[in-house]
Each structure stands twice: as structure tokens, then as C-alpha cells.
N, C-alpha and C positions, 0 to 999 in steps of 0.2 A: 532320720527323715525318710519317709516313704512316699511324699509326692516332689519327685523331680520337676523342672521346668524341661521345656524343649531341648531349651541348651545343657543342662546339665546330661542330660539323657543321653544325646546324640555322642555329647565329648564322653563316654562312657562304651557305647557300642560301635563309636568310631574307634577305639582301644583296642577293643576284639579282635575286631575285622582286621586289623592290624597286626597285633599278634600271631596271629593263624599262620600255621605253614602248611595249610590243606589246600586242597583244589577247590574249596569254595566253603564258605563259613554263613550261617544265618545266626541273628543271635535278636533275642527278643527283650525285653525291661518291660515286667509292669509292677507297679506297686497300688495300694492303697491305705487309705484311713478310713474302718467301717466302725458303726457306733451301734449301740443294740439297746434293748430294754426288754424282759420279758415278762410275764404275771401271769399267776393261775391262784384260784378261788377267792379273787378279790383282790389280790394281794402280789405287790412285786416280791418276783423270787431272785432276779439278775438282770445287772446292768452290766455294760463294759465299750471299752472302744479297743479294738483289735488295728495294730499297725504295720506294714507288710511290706519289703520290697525282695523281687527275685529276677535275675540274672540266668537264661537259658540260653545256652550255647550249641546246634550242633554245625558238624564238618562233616568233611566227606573227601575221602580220597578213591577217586573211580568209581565204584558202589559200594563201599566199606562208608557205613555210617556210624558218627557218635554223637551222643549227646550226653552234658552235664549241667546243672543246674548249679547254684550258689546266691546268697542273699551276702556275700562280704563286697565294697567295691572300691577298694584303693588296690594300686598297683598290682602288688603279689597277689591280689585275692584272686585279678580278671585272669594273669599270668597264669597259676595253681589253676583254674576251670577251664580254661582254652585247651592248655597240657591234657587234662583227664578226659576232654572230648576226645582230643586227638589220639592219646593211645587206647580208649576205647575205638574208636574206628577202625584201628590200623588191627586190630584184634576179631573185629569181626567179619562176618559173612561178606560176602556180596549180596547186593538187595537185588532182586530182581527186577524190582517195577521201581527200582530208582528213577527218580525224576530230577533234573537239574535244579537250583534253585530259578524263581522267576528274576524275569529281568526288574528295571527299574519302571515303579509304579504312577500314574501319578493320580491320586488321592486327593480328592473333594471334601474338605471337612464335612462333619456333619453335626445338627444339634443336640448333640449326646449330654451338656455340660449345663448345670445349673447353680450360679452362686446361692441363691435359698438354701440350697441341698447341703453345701458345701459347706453351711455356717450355719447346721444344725448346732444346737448345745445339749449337754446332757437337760439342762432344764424342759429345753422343748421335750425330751424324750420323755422325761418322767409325765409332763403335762397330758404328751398321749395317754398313757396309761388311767392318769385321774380320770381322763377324757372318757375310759372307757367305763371302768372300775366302779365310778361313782355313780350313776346313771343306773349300770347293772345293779349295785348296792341298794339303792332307791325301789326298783322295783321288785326286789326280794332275786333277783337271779345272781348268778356266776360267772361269770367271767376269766377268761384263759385269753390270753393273745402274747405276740410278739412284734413287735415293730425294731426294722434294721434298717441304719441309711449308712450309704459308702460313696464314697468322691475317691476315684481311680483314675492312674493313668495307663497309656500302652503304646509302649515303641518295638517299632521292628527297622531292623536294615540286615543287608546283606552287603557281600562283596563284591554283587556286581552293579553296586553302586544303590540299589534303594530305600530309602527310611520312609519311616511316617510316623507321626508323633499325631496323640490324640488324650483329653481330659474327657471322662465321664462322669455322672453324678445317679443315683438308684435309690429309691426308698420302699423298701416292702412291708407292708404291714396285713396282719389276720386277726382276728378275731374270732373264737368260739363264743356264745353266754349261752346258757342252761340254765333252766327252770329246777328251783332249791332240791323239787322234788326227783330229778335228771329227768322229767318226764319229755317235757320238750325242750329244743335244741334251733339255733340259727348260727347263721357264721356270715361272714361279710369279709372282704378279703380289696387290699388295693398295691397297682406297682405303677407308678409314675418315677421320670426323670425330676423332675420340680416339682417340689413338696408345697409350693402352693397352691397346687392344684388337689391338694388331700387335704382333710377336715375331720379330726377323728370323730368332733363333737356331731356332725351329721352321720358318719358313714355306722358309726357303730348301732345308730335307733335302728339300722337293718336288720344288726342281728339279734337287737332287742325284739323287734316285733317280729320274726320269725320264730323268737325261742318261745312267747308269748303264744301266739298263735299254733305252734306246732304241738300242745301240750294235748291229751286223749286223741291220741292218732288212734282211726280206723284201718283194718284190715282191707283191702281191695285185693280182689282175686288177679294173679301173676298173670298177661298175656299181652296182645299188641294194643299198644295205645296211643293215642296222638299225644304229642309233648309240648311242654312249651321249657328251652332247655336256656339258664342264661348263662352267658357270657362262657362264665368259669366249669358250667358243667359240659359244654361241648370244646374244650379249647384241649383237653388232654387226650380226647377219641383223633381228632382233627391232628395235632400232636404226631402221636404216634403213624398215623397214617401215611406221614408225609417223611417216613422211611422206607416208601413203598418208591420215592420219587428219585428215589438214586439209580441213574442208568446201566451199571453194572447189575447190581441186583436182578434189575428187569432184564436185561439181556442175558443172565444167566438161568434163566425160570426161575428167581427166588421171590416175587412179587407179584402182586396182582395188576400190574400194568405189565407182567408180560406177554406177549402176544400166544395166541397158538399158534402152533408150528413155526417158535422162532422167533428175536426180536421185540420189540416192544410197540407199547400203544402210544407213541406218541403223535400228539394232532388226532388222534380221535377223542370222541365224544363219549366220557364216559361220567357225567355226573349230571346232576339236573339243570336247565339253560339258566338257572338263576343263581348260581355257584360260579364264584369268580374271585380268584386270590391271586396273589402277585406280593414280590418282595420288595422292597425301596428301603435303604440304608439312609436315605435321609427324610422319611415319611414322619411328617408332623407328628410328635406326641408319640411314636414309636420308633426313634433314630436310633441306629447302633452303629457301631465304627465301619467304616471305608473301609474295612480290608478283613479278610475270614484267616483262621490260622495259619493258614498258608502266604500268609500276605499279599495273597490275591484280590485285586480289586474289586469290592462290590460294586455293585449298577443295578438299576430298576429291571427287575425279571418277572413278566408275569410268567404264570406257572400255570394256574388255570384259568379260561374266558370261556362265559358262557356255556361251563361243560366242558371244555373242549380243553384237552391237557397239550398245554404249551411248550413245556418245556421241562426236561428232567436235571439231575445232578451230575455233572462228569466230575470225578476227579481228575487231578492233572493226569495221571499214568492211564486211566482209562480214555480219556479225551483225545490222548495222544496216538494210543491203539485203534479208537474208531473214529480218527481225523473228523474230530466235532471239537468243538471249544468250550474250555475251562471257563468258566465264568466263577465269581467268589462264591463261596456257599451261603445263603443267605442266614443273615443275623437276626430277619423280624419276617411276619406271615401276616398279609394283611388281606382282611375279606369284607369283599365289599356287602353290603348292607342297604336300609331303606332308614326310615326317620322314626320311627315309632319304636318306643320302649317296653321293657317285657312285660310291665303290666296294660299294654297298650295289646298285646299277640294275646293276653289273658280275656281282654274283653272282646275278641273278635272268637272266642274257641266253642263254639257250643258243650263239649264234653273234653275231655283230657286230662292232662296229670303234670303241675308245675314240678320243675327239678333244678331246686338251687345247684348243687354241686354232684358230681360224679367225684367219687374216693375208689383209693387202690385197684386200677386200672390196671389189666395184666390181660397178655397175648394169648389168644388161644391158637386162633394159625395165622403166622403171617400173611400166607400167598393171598387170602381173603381180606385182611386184617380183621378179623373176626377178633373183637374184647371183651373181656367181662369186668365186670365192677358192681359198685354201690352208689345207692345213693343216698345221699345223707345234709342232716343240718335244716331241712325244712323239704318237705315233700307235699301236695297240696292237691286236691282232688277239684277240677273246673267243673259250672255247671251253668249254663247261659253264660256265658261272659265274667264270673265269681265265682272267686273260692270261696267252696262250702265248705269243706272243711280239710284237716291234717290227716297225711295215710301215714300208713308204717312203711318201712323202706325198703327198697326193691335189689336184689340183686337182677344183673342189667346182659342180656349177651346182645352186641351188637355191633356192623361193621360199620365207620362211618363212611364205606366209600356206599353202602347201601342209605343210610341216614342222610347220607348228599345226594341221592338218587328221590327220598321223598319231602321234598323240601317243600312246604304250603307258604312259608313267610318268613322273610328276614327282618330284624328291628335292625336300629341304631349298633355299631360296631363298639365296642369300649373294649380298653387295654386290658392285658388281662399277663401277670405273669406268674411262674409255674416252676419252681428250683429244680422239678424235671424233666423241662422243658428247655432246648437251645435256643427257642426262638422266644422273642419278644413279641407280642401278639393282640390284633385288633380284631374282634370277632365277636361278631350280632346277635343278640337274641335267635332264639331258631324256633319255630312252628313246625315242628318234625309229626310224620302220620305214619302209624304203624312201628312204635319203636317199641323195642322186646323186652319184656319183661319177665325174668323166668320163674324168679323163685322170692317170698318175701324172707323181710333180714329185721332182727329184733332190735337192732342199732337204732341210736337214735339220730 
């Protein structure tokens, strides 16, 4: 069994906590049941359902930490993993930036959990797949995707008294189809908590009519251009940038919010007035759990208003050092938006360059966050309010803390998630001007 209830849970890492003969013991349980289906040129390649529970222990005696992990949980098993925390501790260094554990929490459920989700069947999965497969079949294209749904749980308690118990539920599905001849290419991609809010038989015509339409891409010469970027191709610049928002970093000069001479920027204004993100652990339609690995409390943080950077990342050990407060590291990135959709930003753009997706995203310098990538799966040349036609794809260098500096228009926010991404993410269409373009890429 890999989904415990509450009770089961808590009589499990109340056991721990018990056994310990350390100066303080955290100990965490999450398990789950994830279910998958995958297919490529038309055809399922793999199915399965993966079952999982793990048991992580550490202690700490003064600054000597340990930690051991185990998936056995009767008696001798919790016994045997407490033991091998404990004489790894007693083994180790002193931590320097040791931090006590926290005290007792107290924790706000949130809407993480969806019976749909939970009571997916293999049959729904394989039906995705028809959903996809048969359609592409029909119109002479190809078809590659993956669709994965998991119902999880997650407890933490410590010894100085606090737990929290919490169920989740996740559905992530992608999509490539490709034209017979690989000439052109779309992709459509979705991550909701409740799967009935996903529909493969609609979401996949997306990446039908972009493989469709994407086919005798033109060349367009590499330089600045106005973009219209959706969801998924600005959510991984945005991403990475917002490891610039950790207040050590910046206090160290390793980021671009750190100050000159010293210090960081926070409470100044460094992005365009119409840039406004904030986290919320219980935000509709992008809830994740009350508490961050630390099992510190999440709470509503906004982060950026109006431009104006609100608020950074302390870790406990640094929070502590520059007497500011730990607050939990947020679980989801939420930006606020306007109502109009990306083909709605397409018909207001006199000239520009649509960009489904941004692929293989990679640092060039952090202190800037200056990126480069690609872009791929449908590229598309505006001209009065329409696309005229398919370009070939762009390799891309660009910061987005400059890209949130020329900001002409935001749509409608939609979810958007990203396996290398920590956060969970609601984030607008964008009307971006002057975004860089350096080099064309033969990819399709």
C-alpha cells in the first residue's frame, strides 16, 4: 500500500519520533500511485502504474546531522532507519549554518486533491492516447506523446511536536504530431490537479493545426522582434529567473537584484508597472501543499507589484543571520494578467513572430540572467493582426528580467507545468517588443 490515510501516517512517524535518542528528529512519509501511457508514430510504445512509499529520517545531535531514508515500515524496519540516521550523525561534521528544526506549524489545507484524478483507470489512459493517435492518423500526421497521472500523499512531523498530513492529485500530459513528411511540427502540452478539466479530444487539434500549418517554413532574418509568446514559451525564462530571488545570493553579489555597492534591491522597481507575481499555496486551480521542504508554512507572498520587487527568499540560516523572516519557499508562481487570449495579442500585433514553445533553456550568465534557447513546434510570422505564414526556428538570447522590462500586453494566465520547474505556474500570454533573436536553427 502506498497511499496511507492520516492516521495511518501519523502512527508511523509518531514511532520515529519516539525512537530517537537525538536532540531533535524530523522525519517525513510520502508515498504515491502514478499511472502513465506513452506513444510515438501512431502507436503505443508503454503503459504502467508505478507504486511508491518512502520513509526519510534525519537527527541531529548539536550540529552533527543524519539522515536515512527506507520504504520497509513495520517495527524493526522504523528501529534499523532511526539507528543508521543516528550513527551517521554522530559520525559527522559539525554543520555550520545548522538550523534547529521548526517549531509546531499550523497548516491551512489546501485544494491539492481531486477524486477524478484519483480514479483514473488504465482504460481512460489508453483512450487518451486513441484521443490522440486517431485524429493524427486521419490527417496523414504522427503523433508522439505521454500522458501521466499520480494521487500522492505527504506527511512531516517532528519532535517538537508538529505534523501535517496532506493528499494530492497531478495529471500531465504532451503532445508532439509531425507532418508524414517531418516538415512541420505542433505540440500542445497540459498540467492540471483534476482531469476534468483536460479533454484530449480538443486539446490535441492544437497540435494538429500547428503541425499542419507549420509545414514550408520560411527563413526570417535573426534580430529584435516583437513576440507574442504563450503560456509555455515564457514560463521557463520566468523559471529560471526567479533564482535570482533568493536573498543570499543577492546579498552575496551573485544575482541580478544585487544592489551596487552592497545589498540587495529589494522594494525597488525593476520590471515594467504591468509585471505583478505573487505566490498562494491555496490559489485556485494552482494549489500545492501548506508547507515547503522544510515544513515551513506557506502564506500568500507577493513577490513582485507593479514592478516593484517585494519580497526575496530567506532561508532559515540566512534569515536568522540577517534578522528577516523565513517565510515557506513558495510551491506555485502566479502572474497576474488581462482577459484576452493569445490569439486575441495575435490580432492586435501589426508585425511580429508567434512562439509556441521555448526548448533547451540554458544560462549564459546568471548575474543578468541572460538565456539561450529555441524555439520550436510552431513558429509563425504576424502581419496586420494574421498569420501569414510558418518561419523556421530561432535560436533565442534573452533575459527575462529585460523581457519584463518591455512588456506591450498580457492575455489570460493559464497553468502551465514544467518537470524542470519547482513551481507550479499560472502565466499570461505575453506581447513582448524587441525580443532577441540570434541565430536561425533547422529544427523543426
Amino acid at each position: 500500500m502506498s497511499i496511507f490515510t492520516e492516521a495511518q501516517a501519523k502512527a508511523i512517524l509518531d514511532k520515529v519520533i519516539k525512537l530517537s535518542k537525538a536532540d531533535e528528529c524530523v522525519a517525513s512519509l510520502e508515498g504515491s500511485v502514478a499511472g502513465n501511457i506513452r506513444y510515438a508514430l501512431n502507436s503505443v510504445s508503454t503503459s504502467g502504474i508505478v507504486s511508491n512509499c518512502e520513509l526519510s529520517v534525519q537527527v541531529a545531535f548539536g550540529k552533527k546531522v543524519g539522515t536515512a531514508t527506507i520504504n520497509e515500515f513495520d517495527d524493526a524496519a522504523l528501529a534499523r532507519v532511526v539507528k543508521r540516521a543516528e550513527d551517521l550523525a554522530k559520525l559527522a561534521p559539525d554543520n555550520p549554518e545548522f538550523i534547529p528544526a521548526i517549531g509546531k506549524q499550523a497548516y491551512t489545507a489546501t485544494p491539492t486533491f481531486a477524486e477524478a484524478t484519483a480514479g483514473i483507470t488504465p482504460e481512460y489512459r489508453a483512450q487518451v492516447a486513441a484521443d490522440s493517435i486517431n485524429p493524427s492518423k486521419a490527417g496523414k500526421l504522427v503523433a508522439a506523446g505521454f500522458f501521466s497521472d499520480a494521487v500522492r500523499f505527504s506527511a512531516v512531523a517532528n519532535s517538537k511536536g508538529n505534523f501535517g498530513y496532506q493528499k494530492s492529485t497531478n495529471v500531465d500530459f504532451t503532445c508532439t504530431v509531425r507532418t508524414d513528411d517531418a516538415r512541420g511540427s505542433g505540440w500542445v502540452a497540459r498540467n492540471v490537479s483534476d482531469v476534468s478539466q483536460f479533454n484530449a479530444k480538443s486539446d490535441i487539434q492544437t497540435a494538429i493545426g500547428k503541425a499542419k500549418a507549420s509545414s514550408d517554413a520560411k527563413a526570417l532574418e535573426p534580430g529584435k522582434y516583437t513576440v507574442i509568446l504563450e503560456p509555455a514559451a515564457s514560463a521557463g525564462l520566468i523559471s529560471f529567473m526567479m533564482q535570482g530571488f533568493d536573498a543570499r545570493s543577492a546579498d552575496e553579489g551573485r544575482s541580478f537584484l544585487t544592489k551596487k555597492g552592497g545589498g540587495n534591491r529589494l522594494g525597488e522597481k525593476v520590471f515594467d508597472d504591468k509585471v505583478t507575481l505573487f505566490a498562494d499555496p491555496a490559489y485556485p486551480g494552482a494549489a500545492v501543499l501548506p508547507w515547503d521542504n522544510d515544513g515551513l508554512k506557506r502564506e500568500r507572498q507577493p513577490i513582485i507589484t507593479n514592478g516593484k520587487v517585494d519580497s526575496l527568499q530567506y532561508s532559515r540560516y540566512w534569515a536568522q543571520l540577517k534578522k528577516a523572516k523565513a517565510l515557506g519557499q513558495p510551491g506555485n508562481l502566479i502572474m497576474v494578467g488581462g482577459t484576452k487570449s493569445t490569439m486575441d495579442l495575435v490580432k492586435g500585433t501589426k508585425k511580429g513572430i508567434l512562439v509556441t514553445r521555448t526548448w533547451y533553456i540554458r544560462s549564459v550568465d546568471p548575474q543578468t540572467v541572460l538565456l539561450t534557447g529555441l524555439t520550436r513546434d510552431g513558429t509563425f510570422y504576424i502581419e496586420n493582426g494574421e498569420i501569414k505564414y510558418p518561419i523556421k526556428n530561432f535560436r533565442w538570447n534573452e533575459s527575462p528580467v529585460i523581457m519584463l522590462n518591455n512588456v506591450d500586453e498580457l492575455g489570460k494566465p493559464e497553468r502551465v507545468g514544467d518537470d524542470e520547474s519547482p513551481f507550479v505556474m499560472l502565466i499570461p500570454p505575453m506581447k513582448i517588443r524587441e525580443f532577441t533573436f540570434t541565430s536561425l536553427s533547422d529544427a523543426v
